[in-house]
C-alpha positions, 0 to 999 in steps of 0.5 A: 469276756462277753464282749469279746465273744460276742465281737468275734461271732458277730465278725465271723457270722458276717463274713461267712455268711456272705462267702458261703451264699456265694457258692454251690449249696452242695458244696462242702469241705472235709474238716482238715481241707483249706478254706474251711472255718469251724467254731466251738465252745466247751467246758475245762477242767484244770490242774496247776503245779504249786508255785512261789508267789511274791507279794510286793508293795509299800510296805512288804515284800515277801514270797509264799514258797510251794502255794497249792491251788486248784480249779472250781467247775460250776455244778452242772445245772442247765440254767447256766450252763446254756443260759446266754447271760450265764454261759461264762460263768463254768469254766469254758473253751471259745475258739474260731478257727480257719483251715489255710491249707490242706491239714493245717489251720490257725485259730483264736480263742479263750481258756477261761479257766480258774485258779483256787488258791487253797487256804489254810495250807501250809507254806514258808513264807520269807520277806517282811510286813511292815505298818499293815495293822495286823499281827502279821507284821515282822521279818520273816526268813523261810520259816513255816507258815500257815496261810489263813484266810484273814491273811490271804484270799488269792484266786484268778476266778473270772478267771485265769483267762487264757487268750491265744492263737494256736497253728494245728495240723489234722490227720483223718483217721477214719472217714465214711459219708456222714462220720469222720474221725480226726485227730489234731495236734499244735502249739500255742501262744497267748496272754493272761487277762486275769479278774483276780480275787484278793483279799490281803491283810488289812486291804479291801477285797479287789476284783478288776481284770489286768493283763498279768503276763504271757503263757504258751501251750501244746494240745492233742485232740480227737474229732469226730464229725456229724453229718457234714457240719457238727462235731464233738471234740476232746482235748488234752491240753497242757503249758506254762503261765508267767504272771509277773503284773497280777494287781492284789489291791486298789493300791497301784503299787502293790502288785504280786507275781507267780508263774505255774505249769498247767493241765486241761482237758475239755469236751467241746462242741462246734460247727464247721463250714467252707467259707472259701472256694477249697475242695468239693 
């Protein structure tokens, strides 16, 4: 995920670099106008429905029913959270985007969230376990179910990566010289590259990123800008994840498969700047 974020800064930099020098150094463009180019990183809190998860391999085949899970934020501490080696590590919002007409702007980015399957909860469970060398092996049809931890481990912690595109539309509310106040408003669609944590049964622990399945979104957000090129940004954001290709082992075959609604809210801060010809 570093990579990824430092490619896409690295492409955006250059590029702006060599449109803005090109014009006025006066010049400037209201956030919402056409041709601007804005950046922000930030932190997340999350929230999931619970979800059926089916567990499939070559030796079992079973679903858990109604499975709670939740997020897991990194205790705020400045070392990591502005460290440039451990800035991925909380739970964080990345985006690029560039505004290519008056009020409406597409984007690219990534929701690292983190999804914490609760252990010890109860659940039904229905399927089968065979050969696993466990007391876990036998038939079982929707009955109750303990989920411990020496049966399952299950988290998407680094993490349950969300990376989409998103088109919004921004509407200024307020406006005076140095401060301005914005609301926007949009959908989006992406993929999951999850780095899923599983521990199940008798398997080792496995821990690779896989891209698992598709999720799409709404969001609303207030923008209030700083002196011409800074702004903070709130966000409530909300969709639905289908993960039906998430690797649990370091088995090829064995595979599981859930899909959940989701809800987030982020603070975000960022940079904007004209790297068009736009407006004065």
């Amino acid at each position: 995920m570093k990579a990824i974020i430092f490619s896409l800064l690295v492409f955006t930099n250059l590029s702006a670099i060599g449109q803005v020098n090109s014009q006025k150094s006066n010049q400037f463009l209201a956030p919402n106008q056409k041709g601007g180019f804005y950046f922000y990183w930030g932190w997340n809190r999350d929230a999931y429905t619970k979800s059926n998860i089916r567990f499939q391999g070559t030796d079992y085949d079973f679903t858990l029913s109604k499975v709670v899970a939740t997020d897991r934020q990194s205790a705020f501490d400045p070392k990591i959270y502005f460290s440039p080696v451990k800035l991925t590590i909380p739970q964080y919002n990345f985006r690029l985007g560039y505004y290519f007409k008056d009020h409406y702007e597409i984007s690219l980015g990534v929701d690292h969230m983190k999804y914490v399957m609760v252990v010890n909860q109860e659940s039904h469970i229905d399927g089968y376990i065979n050969n696993s060398g466990t007391s876990y092996d036998g038939v079982y049809s929707n009955q109750a179910f303990t989920i411990a931890p020496n049966f399952l481990l299950f988290e998407h912690t680094d993490g349950l990566n969300y990376i989409n595109t998103e088109l919004r539309r921004s509407d200024i509310l307020f406006h005076r010289k140095k401060f301005q106040v914005s609301v926007n408003e949009g959908f989006g669609i992406g993929g999951l590259l999850p780095r899923t944590n599983t521990t199940l049964l008798n398997n080792p622990r496995y821990d690779q990123f896989h891209f698992s399945g598709y999720g799409f979104g709404i969001v609303s957000a207030l923008h209030l800008s700083f002196f011409k090129y800074f702004f903070i940004q709130g966000e409530l954001k909300g969709g639905f994840i289908h993960m039906p290709d998430i690797r649990t082992t370091m088995h090829i075959e064995d595979r599981a498969s859930q899909h959940f609604f989701w809800g987030q809210y982020n603070v975000v801060f960022g940079g904007q700047f004209p790297i068009g010809q736009g407006k004065k």
